[in-house]
N, CA and C atoms as an extended XYZ file, in Angstrom:
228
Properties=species:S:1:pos:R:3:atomname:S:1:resname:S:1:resid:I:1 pbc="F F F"
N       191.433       45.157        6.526 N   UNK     1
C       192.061       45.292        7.820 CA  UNK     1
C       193.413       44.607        7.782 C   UNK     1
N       194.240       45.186        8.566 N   UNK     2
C       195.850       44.410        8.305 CA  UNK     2
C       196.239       44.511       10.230 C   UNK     2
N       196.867       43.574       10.912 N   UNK     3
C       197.500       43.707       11.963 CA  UNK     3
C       198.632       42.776       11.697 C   UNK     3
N       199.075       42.955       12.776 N   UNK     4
C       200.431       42.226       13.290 CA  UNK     4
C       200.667       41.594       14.790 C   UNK     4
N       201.175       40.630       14.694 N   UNK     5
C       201.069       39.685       15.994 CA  UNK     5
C       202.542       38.806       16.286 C   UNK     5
N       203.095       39.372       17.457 N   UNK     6
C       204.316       37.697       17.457 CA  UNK     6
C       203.853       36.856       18.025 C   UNK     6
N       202.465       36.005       17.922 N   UNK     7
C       202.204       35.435       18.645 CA  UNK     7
C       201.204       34.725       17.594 C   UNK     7
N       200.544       33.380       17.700 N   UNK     8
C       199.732       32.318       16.841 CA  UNK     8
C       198.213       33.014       16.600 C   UNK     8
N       198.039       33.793       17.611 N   UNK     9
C       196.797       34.386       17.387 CA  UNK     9
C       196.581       35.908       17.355 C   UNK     9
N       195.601       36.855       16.697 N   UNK    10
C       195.631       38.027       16.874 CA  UNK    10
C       193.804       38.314       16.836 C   UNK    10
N       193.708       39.221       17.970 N   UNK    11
C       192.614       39.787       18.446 CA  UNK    11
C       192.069       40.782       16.919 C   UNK    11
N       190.636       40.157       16.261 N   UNK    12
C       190.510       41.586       15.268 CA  UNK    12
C       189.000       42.126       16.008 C   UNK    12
N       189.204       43.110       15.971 N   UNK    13
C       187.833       44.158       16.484 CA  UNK    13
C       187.197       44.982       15.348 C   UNK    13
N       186.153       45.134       15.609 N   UNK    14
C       185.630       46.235       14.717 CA  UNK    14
C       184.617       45.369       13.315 C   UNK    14
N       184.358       44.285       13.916 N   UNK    15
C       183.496       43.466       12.606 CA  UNK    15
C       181.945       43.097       12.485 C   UNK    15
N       181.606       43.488       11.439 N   UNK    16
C       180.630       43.898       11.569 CA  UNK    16
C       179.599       42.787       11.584 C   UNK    16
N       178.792       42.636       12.758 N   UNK    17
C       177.848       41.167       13.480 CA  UNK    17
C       176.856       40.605       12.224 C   UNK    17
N       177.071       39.528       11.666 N   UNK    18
C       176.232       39.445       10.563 CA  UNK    18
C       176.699       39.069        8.898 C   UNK    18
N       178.236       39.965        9.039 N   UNK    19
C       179.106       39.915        7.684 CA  UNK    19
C       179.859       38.940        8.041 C   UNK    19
N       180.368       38.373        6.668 N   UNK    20
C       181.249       37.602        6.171 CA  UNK    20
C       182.459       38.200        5.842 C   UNK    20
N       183.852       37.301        6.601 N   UNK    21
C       184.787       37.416        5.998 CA  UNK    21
C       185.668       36.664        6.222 C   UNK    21
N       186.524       36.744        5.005 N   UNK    22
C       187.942       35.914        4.855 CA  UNK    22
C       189.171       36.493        5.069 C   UNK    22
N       190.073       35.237        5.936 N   UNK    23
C       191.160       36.156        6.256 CA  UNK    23
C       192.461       35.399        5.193 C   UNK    23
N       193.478       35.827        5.650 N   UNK    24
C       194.696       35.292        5.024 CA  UNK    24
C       195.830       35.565        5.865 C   UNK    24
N       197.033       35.105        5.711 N   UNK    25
C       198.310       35.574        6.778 CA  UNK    25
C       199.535       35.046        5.914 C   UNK    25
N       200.267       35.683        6.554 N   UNK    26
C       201.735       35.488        6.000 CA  UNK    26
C       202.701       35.472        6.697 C   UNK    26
N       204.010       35.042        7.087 N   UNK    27
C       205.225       34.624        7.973 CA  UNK    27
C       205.804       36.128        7.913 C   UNK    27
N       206.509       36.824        8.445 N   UNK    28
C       207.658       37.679        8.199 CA  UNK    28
C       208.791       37.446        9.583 C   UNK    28
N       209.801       36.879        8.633 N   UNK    29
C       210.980       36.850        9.761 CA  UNK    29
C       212.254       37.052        9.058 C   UNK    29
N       213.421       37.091        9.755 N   UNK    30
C       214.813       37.520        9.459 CA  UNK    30
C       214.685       36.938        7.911 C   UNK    30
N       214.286       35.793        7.297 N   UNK    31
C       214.792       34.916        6.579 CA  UNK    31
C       213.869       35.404        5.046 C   UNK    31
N       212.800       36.094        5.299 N   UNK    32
C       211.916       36.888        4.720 CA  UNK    32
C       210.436       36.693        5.069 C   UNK    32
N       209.683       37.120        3.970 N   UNK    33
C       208.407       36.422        3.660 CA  UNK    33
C       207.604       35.539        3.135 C   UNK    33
N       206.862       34.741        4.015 N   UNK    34
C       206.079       33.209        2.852 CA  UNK    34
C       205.318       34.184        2.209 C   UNK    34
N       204.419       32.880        1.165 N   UNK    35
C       203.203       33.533        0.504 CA  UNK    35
C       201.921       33.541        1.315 C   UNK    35
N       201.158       33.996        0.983 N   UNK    36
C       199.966       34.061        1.291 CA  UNK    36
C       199.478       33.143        1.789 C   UNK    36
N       199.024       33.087        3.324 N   UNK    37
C       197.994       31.557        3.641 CA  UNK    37
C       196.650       32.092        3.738 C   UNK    37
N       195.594       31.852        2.790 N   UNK    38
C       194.339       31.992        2.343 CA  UNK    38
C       192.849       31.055        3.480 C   UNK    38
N       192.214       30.980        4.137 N   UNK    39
C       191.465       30.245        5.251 CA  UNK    39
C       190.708       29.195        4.165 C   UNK    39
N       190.291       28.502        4.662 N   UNK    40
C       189.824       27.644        3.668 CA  UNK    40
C       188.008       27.960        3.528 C   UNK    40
N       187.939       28.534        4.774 N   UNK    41
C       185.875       28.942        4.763 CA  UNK    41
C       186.140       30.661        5.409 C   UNK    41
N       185.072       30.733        4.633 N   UNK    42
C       185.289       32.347        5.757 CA  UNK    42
C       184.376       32.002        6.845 C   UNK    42
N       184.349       33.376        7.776 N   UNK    43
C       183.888       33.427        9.047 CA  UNK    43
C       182.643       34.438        8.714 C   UNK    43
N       181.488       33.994        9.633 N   UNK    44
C       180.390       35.022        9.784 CA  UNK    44
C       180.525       35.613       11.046 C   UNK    44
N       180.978       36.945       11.222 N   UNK    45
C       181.054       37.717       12.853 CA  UNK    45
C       179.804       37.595       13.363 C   UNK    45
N       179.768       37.232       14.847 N   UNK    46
C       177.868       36.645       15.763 CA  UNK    46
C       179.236       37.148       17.293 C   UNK    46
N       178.144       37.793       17.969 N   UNK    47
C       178.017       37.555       19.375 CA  UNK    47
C       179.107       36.405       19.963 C   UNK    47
N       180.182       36.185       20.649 N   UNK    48
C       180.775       35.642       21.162 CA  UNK    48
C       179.867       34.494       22.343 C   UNK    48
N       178.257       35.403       22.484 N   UNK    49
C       177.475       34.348       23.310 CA  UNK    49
C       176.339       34.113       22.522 C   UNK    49
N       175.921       33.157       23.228 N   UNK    50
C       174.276       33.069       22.196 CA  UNK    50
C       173.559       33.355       23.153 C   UNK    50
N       172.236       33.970       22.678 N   UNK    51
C       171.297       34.679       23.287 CA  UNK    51
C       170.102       33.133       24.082 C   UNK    51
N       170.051       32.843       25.171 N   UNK    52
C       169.645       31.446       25.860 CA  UNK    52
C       167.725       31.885       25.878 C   UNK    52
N       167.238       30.986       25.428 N   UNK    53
C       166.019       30.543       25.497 CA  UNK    53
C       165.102       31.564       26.896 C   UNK    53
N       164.265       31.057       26.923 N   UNK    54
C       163.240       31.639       28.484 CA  UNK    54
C       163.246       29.576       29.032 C   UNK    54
N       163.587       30.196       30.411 N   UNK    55
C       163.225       28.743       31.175 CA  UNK    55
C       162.057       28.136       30.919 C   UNK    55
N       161.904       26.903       31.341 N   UNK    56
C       160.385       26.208       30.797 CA  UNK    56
C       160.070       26.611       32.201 C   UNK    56
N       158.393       26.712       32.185 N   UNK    57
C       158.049       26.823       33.538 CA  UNK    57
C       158.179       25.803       34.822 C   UNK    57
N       158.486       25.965       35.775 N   UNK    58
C       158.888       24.878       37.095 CA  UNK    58
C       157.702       23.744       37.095 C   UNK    58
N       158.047       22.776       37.828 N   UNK    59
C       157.409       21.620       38.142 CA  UNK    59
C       156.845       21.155       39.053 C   UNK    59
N       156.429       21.327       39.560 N   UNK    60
C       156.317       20.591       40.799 CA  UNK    60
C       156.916       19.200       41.300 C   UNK    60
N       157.517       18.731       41.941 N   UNK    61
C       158.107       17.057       41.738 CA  UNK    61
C       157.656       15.908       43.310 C   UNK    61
N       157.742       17.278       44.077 N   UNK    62
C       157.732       16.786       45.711 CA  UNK    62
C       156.705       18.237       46.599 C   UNK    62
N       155.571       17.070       46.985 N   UNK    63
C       154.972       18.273       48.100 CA  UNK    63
C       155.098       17.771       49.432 C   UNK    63
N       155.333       18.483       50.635 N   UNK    64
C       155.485       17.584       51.584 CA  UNK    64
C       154.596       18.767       52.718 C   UNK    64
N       154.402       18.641       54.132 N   UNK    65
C       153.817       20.097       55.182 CA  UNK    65
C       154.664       21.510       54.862 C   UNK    65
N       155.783       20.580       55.237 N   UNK    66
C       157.123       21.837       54.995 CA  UNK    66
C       158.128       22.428       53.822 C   UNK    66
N       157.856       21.971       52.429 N   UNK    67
C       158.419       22.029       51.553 CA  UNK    67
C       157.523       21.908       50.568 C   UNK    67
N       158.517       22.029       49.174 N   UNK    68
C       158.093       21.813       48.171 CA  UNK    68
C       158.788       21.988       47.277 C   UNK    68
N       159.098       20.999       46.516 N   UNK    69
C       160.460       20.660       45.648 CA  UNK    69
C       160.243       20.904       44.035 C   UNK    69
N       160.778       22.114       43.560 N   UNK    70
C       160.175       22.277       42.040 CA  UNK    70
C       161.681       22.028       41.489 C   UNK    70
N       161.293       21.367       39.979 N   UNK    71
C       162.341       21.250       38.923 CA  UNK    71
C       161.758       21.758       37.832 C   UNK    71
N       162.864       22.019       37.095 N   UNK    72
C       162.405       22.593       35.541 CA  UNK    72
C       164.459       22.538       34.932 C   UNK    72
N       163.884       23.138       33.976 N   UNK    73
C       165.252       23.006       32.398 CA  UNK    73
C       165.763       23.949       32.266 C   UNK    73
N       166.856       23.873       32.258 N   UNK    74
C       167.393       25.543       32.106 CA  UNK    74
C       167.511       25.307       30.547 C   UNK    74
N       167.404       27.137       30.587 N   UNK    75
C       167.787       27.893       28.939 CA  UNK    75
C       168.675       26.999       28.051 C   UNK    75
N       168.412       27.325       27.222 N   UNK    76
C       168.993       26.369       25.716 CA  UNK    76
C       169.847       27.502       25.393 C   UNK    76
C-alpha cells in the first residue's frame, strides 16, 4: 500500500483484522527526498474497540418499603 499525506498522520484502510504489518515513510519536499524511515515493531490490525465482557449480575446493597438499591460492575 503507498499514500500520501501533508500532514503527521495518514488514515490507512483496507487491513486485514488479525495481520501483521510494517510500515515505513519518507520526507518529500522542494529540497528532495530522505531515506527510508522503517517502524521499529510492526502493527497487528484489531477492531479500533474491544469487544466488553457481560455485566456481573446486580446486587442487592439497600432494601427499604419503597426502594431498592442494586449495584454491580460494569463490562471489562
Amino acid at each position: 500500500m503507498a499514500g500520501e499525506s501533508t500532514s503527521p498522520s495518514l488514515r490507512v484502510d483496507k487491513l486485514i483484522e488479525g495481520h501483521e504489518y510494517s510500515f515505513r515513510v519518507k520526507a518529500v519536499n522542494r529540497e528532495g527526498e530522505s531515506a527510508w524511515l522503517t517502524g521499529k515493531e510492526s502493527i497487528v490490525a484489531k477492531n479500533p474497540f474491544d469487544v466488553a465482557s457481560k455485566p456481573m449480575a446486580p446486587q442487592v446493597v439497600d432494601v427499604d418499603a419503597d426502594h431498592v438499591d442494586l449495584e454491580f460492575r460494569p463490562p471489562r
